[in-house]
Backbone bond lengths (Angstrom), bond angles and torsions (degrees), N, CA, C in turn:
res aa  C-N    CA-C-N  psi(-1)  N-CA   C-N-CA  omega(-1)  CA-C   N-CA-C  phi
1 X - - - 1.451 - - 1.523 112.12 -
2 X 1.489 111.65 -50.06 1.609 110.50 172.61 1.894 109.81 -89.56
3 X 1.271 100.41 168.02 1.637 102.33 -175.13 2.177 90.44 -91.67
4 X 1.036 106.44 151.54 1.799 116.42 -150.64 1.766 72.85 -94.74
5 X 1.279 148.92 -11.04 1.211 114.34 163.53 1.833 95.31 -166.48
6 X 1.580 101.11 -177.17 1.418 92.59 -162.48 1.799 121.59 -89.55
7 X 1.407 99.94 129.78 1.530 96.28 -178.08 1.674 126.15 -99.75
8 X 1.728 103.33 140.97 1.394 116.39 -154.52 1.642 94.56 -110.34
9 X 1.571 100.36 133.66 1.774 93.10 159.80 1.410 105.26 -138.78
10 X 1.281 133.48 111.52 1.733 155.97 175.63 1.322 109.48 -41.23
11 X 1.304 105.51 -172.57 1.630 122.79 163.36 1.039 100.44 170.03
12 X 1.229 108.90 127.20 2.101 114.10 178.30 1.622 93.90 -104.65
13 X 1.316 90.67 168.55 1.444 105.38 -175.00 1.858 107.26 -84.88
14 X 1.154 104.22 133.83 1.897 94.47 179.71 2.140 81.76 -121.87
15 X 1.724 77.73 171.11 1.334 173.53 -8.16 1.639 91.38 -41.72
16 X 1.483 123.64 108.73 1.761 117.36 142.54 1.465 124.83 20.66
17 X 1.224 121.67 21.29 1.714 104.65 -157.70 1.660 93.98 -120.38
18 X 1.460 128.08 22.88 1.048 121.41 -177.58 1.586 94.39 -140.69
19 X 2.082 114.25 133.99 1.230 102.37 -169.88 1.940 70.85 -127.56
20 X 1.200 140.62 -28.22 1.603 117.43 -170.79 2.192 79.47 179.43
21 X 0.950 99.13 158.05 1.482 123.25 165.73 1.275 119.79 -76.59
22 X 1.938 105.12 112.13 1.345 121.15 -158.58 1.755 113.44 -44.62
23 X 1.561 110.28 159.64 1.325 96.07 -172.76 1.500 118.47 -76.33
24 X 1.204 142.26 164.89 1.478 141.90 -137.23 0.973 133.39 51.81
25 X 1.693 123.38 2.30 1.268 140.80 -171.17 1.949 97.54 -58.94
26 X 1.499 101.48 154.38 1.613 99.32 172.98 1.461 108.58 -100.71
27 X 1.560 124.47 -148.59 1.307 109.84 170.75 1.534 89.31 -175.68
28 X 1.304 132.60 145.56 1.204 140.57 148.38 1.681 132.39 -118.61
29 X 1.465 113.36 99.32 0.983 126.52 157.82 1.725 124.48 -27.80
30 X 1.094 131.58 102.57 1.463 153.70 -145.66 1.858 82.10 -126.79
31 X 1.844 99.03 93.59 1.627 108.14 169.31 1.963 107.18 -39.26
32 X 1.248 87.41 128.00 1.720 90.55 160.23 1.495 125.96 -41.72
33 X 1.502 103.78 140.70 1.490 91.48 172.17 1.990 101.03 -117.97
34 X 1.057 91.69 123.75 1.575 95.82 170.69 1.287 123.92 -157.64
35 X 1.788 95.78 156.26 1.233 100.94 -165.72 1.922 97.00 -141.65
36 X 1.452 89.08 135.97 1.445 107.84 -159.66 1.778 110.49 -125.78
37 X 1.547 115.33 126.52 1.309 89.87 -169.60 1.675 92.66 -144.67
38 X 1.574 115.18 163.13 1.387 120.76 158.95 1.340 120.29 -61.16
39 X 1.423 119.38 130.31 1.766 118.66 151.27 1.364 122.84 -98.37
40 X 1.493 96.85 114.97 1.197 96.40 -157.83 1.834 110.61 -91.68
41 X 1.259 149.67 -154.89 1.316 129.46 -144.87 1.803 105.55 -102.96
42 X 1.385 94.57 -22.54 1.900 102.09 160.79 1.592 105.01 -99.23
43 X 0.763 160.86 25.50 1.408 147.55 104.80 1.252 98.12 139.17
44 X 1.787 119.43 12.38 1.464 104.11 167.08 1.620 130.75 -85.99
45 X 1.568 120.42 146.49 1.172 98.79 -169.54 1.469 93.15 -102.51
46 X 1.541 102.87 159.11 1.979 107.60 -170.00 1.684 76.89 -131.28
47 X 1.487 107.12 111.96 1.205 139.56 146.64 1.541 116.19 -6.19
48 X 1.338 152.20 116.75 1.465 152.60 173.89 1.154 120.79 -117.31
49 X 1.626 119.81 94.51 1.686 112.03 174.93 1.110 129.82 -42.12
50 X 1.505 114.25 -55.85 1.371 154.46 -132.43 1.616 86.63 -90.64
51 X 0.885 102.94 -41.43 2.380 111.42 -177.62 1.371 95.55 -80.86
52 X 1.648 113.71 -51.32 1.775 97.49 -179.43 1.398 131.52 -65.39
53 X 1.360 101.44 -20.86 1.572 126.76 170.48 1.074 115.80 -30.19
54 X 2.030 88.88 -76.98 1.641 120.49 -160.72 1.581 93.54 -74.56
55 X 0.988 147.33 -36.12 1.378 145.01 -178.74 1.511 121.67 -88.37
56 X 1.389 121.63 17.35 1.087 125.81 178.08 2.185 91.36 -116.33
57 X 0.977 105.74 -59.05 1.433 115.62 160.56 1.287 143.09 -43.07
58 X 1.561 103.15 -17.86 1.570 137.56 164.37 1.425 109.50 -78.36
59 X 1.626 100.21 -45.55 1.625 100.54 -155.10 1.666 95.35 -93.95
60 X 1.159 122.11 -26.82 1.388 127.85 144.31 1.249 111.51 -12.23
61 X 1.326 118.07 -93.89 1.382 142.84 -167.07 1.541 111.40 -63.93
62 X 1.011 115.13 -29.80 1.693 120.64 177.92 1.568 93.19 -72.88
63 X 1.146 114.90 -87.77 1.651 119.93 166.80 1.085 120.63 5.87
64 X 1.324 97.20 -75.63 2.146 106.93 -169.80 1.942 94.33 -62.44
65 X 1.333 104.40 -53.54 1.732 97.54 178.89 1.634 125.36 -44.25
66 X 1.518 113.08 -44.15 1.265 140.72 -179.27 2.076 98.63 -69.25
67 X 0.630 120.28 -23.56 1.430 128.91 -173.19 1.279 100.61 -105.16
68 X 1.387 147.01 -34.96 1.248 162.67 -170.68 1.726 102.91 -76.76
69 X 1.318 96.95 -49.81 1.403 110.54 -164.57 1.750 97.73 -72.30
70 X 1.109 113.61 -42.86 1.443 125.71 174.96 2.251 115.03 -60.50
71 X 1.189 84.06 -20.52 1.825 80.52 -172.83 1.092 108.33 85.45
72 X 1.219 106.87 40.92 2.107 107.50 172.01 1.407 100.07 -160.36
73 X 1.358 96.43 103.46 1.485 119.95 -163.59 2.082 86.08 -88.03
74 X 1.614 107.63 150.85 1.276 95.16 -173.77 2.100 94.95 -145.58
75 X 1.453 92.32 160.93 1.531 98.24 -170.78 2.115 85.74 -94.12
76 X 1.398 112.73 142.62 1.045 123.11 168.07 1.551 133.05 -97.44
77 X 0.714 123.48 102.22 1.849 145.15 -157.94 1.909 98.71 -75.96
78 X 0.854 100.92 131.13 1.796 107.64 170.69 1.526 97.33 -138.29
79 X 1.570 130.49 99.78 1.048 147.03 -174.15 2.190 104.43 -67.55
80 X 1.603 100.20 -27.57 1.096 109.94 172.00 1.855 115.84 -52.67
81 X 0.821 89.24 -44.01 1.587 113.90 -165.85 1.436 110.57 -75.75
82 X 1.656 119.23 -43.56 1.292 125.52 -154.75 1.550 110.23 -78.88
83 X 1.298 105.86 -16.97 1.640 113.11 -166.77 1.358 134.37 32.19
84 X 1.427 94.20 40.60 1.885 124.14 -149.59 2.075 85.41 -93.43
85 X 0.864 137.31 114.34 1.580 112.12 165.81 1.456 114.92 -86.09
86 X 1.260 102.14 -12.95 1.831 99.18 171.69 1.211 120.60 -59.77
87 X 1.615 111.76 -43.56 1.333 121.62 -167.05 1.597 106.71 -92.11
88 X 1.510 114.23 -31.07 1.522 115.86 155.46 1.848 110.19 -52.75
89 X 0.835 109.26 -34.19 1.747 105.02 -177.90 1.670 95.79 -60.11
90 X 1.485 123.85 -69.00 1.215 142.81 -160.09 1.280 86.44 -44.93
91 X 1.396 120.52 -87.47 1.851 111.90 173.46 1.446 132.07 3.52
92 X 1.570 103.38 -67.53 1.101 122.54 176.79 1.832 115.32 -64.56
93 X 1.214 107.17 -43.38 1.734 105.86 176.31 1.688 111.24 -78.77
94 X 1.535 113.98 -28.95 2.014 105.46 153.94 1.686 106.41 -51.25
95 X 0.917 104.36 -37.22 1.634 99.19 -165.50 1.420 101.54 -80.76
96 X 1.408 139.94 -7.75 1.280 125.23 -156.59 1.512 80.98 -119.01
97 X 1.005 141.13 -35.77 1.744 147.80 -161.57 1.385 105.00 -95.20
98 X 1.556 109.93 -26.18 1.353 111.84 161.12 1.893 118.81 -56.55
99 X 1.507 99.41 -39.16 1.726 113.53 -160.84 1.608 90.70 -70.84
100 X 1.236 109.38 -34.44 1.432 127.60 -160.37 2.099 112.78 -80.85
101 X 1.032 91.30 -24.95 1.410 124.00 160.33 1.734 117.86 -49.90
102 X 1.509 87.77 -70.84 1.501 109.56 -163.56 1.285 101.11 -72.68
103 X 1.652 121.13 -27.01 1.626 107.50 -167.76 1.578 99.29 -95.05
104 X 1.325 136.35 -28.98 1.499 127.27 164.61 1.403 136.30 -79.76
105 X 1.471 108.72 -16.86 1.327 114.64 -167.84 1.672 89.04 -102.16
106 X 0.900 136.48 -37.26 1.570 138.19 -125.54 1.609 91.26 -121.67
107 X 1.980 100.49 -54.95 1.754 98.99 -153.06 2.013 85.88 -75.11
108 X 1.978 80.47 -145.06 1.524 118.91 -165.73 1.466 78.81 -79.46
109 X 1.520 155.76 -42.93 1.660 130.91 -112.59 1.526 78.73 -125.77
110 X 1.687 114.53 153.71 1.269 132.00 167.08 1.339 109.65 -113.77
111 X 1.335 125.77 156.72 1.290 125.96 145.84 1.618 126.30 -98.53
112 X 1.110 117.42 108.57 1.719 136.75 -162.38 1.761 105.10 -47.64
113 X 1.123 114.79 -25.07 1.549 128.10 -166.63 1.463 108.82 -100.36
114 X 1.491 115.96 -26.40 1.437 121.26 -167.75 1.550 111.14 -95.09
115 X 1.111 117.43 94.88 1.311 118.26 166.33 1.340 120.90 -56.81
116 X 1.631 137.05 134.60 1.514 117.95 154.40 1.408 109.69 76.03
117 X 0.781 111.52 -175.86 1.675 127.40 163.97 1.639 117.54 -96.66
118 X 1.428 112.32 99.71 1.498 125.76 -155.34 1.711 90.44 -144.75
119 X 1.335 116.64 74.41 1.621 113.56 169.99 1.604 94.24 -122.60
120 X 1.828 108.85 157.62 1.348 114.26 175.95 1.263 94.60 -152.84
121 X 1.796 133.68 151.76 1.379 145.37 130.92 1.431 118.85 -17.12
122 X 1.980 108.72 -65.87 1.169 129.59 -164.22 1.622 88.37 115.34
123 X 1.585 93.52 179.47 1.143 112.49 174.08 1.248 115.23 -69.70
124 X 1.517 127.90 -48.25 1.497 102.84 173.12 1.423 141.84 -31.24
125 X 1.519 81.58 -20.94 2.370 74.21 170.37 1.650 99.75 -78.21
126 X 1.104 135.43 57.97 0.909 131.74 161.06 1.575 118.65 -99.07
127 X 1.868 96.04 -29.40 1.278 112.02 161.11 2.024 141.76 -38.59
128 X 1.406 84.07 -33.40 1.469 112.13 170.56 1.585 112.59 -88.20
129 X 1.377 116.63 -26.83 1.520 127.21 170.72 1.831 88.24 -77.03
130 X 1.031 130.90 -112.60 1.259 124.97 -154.76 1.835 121.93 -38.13
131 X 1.126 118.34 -0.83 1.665 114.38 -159.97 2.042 83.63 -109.31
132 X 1.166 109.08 -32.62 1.473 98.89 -167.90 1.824 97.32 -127.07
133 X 1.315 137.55 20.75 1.163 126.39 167.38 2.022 105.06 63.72
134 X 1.236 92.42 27.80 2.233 76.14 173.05 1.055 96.00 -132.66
135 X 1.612 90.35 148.75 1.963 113.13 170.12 1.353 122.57 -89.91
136 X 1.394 112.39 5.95 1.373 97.42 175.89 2.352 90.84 -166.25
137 X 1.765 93.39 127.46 1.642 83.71 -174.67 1.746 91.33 -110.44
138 X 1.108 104.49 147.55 1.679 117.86 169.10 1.312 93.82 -110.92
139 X 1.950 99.13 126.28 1.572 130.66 -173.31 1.772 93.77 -113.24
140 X 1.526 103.92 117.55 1.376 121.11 155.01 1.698 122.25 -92.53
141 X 1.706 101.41 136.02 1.747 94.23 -178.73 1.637 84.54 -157.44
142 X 2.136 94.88 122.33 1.611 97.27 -174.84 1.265 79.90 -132.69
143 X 1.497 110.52 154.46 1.292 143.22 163.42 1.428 136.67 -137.17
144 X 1.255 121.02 166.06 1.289 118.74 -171.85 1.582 141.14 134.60
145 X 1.428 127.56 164.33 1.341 105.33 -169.94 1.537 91.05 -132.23
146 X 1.234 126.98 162.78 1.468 153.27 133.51 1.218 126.56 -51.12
147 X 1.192 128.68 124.42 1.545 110.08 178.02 1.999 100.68 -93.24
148 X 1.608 98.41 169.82 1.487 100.80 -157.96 2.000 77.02 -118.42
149 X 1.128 87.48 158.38 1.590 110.14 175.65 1.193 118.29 -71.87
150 X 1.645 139.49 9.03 1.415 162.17 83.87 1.820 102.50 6.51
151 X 1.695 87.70 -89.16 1.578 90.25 175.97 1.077 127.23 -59.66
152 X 1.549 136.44 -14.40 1.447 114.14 -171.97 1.312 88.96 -97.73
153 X 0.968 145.34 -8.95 1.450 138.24 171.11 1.714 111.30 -52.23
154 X 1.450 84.42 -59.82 1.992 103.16 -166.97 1.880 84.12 -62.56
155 X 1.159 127.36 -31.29 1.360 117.11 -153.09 1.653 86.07 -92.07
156 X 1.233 156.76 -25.49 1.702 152.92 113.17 0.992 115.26 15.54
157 X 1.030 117.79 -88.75 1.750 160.86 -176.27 1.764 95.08 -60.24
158 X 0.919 139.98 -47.00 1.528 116.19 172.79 1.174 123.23 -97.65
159 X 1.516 129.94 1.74 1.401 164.40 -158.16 1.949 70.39 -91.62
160 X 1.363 113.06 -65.06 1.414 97.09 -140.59 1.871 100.63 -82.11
161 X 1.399 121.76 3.85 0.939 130.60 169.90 1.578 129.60 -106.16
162 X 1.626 103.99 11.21 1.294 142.62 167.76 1.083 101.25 56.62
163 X 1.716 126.58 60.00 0.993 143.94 150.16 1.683 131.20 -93.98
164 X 0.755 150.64 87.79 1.585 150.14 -149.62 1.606 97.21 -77.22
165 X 1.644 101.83 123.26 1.739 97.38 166.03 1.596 101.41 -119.86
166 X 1.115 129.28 146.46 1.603 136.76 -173.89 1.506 95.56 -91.26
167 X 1.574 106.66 129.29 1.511 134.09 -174.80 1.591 97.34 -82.79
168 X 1.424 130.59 26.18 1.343 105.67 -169.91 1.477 132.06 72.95
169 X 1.209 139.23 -172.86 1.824 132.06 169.99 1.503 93.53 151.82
170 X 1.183 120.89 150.39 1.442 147.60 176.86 1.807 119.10 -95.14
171 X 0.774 138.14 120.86 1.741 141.63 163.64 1.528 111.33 -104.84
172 X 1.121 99.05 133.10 1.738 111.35 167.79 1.259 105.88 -116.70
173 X 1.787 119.95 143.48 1.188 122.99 165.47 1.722 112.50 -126.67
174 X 1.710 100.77 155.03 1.768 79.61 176.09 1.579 88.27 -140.32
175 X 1.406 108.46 152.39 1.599 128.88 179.86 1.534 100.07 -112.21
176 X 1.561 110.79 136.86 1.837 107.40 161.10 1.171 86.90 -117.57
177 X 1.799 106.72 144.92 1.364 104.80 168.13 1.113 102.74 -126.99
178 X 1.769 111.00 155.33 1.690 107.28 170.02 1.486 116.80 -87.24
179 X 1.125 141.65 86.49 1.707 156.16 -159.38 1.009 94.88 -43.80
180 X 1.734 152.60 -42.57 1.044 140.03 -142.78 1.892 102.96 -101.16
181 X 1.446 109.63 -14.83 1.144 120.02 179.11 1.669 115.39 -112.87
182 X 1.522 104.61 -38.22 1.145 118.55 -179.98 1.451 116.52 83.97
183 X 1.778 114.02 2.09 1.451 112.44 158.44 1.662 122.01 -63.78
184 X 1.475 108.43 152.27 1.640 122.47 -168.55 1.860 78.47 -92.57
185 X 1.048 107.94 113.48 1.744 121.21 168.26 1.542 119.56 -78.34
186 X 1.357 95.93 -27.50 1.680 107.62 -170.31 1.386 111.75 175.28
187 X 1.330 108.90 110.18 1.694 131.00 160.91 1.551 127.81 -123.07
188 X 1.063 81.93 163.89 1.831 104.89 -163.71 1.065 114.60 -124.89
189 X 1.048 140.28 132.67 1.711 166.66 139.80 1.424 111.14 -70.55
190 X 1.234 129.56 108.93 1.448 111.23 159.06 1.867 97.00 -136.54
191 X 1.931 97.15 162.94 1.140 89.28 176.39 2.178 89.74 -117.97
192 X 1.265 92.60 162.76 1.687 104.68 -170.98 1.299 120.52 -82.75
193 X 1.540 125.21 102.80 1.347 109.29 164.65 1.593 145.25 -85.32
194 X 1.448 126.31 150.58 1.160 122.98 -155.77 1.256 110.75 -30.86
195 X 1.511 132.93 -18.46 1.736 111.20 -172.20 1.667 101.66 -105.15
196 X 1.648 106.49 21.64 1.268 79.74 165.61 1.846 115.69 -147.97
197 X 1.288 89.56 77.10 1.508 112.26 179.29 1.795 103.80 -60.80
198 X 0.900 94.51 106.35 2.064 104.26 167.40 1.650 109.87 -61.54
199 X 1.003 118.77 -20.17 1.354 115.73 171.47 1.902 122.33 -80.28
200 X 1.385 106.42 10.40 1.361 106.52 163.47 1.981 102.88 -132.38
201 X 1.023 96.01 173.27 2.006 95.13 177.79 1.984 88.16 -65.22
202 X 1.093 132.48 -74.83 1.107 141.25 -114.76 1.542 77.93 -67.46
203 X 1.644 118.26 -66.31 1.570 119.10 -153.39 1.572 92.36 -74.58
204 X 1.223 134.14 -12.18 1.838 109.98 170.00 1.668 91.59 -88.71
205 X 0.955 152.64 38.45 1.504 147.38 151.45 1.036 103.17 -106.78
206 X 1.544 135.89 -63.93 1.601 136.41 172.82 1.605 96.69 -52.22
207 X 1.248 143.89 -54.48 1.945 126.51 -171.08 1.987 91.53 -62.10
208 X 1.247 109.74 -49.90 1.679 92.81 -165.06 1.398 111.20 -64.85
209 X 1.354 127.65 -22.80 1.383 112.06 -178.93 1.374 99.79 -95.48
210 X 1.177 138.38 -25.42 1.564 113.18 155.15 1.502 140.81 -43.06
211 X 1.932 85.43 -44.30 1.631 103.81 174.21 1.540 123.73 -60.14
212 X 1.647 104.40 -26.05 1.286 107.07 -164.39 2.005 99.25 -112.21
213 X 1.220 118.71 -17.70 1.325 116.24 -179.51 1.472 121.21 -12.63
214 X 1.505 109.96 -54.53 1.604 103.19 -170.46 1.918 113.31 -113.82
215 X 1.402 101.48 13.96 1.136 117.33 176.96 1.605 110.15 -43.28
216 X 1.444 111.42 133.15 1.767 110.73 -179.38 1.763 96.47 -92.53
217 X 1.552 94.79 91.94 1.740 109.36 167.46 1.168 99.38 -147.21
């Protein structure tokens, strides 16, 4: 019923002209944004701080390690904190180019004009290049719900009336961007398997090294 571990599908940036970020390159870690919620046994999900918290703080810490381990030590961004609205905008347009991402690159729909993988910010992420000195920021965005023991019941109970109810599941995505251009160089889609719940250290270490496995760093 669940996939036995978590599955990743990429996209590098074309025209081909990017193989990893020259050496001395900097990097800024862009805090996760996530949002994590219960499903409850009619299929609403009720929102969880306390899970988005601990799993934003996980994926934190996996991250900077996972980046560490790689030789690309990185400055860590908390957009909460910065009270920057420029760079809160930028946030907000990864997240919208992200959605925009997932439905052409990923879904059923093409865009007739877009060759390859050709997404960018713009230059305004340049804003994030000059305020913190990095050439390239990695944007985290996780989502998802839990199912509650409510639902796996109802999901029992229609199982045996050969009805399928969905237990919920989590996706992580990650964007690198080049700041000075504001092209997306390389993103990721993954969806989460059971051993790797972001809401403890261990399972946001197993999703980040899945997430990041073939990452050009």
């Amino acid at each position: 019923m669940l996939a036995g571990c978590t599955v990743s599908n990429q996209r590098v940036a074309s025209p081909a002209d990017f193989s990893k970020p020259p050496s001395g390159s900097t990097f800024a870690l862009v805090q996760p944004d996530v949002s994590l919620g219960l499903l409850g046994a009619v299929g609403i999900v009720e929102p969880r701080k306390d899970w988005s918290d601990a799993a934003r703080t996980n994926l934190t810490a996996a991250l900077s390690s996972e980046l560490a381990r790689r030789g690309q030590g990185a400055t860590t961004i908390s957009f909460d904190a910065e009270g920057n609205d420029r760079i809160i905008q930028i946030l907000h347009l990864n997240d919208a180019v992200g959605q925009s991402i997932q439905t052409f690159s990923y879904g059923l729909y093409t865009l007739p004009t877009k060759k390859g993988f050709d997404w960018t910010l713009g230059e305004g992420a340049n804003v994030i290049r000059d305020q913190h000195g990095a050439d390239f920021a990695l944007f985290i965005n996780a989502k998802g719900s839990y199912a509650s023991s409510g639902r796996v019941a109802t999901m029992i109970g229609a199982a045996l009336l050969g009805v399928s109810v969905p237990l919920g599941g989590q996706t992580i995505q990650a964007s690198l961007v080049e700041l000075k251009t504001g092209r997306i160089v390389w993103y990721n889609l993954a969806v989460a398997g059971p051993n790797a719940d972001m809401r403890s250290p261990e399972g946001a270490a197993a999703l980040v090294a899945s997430l990041m496995e073939k990452a050009p760093l």
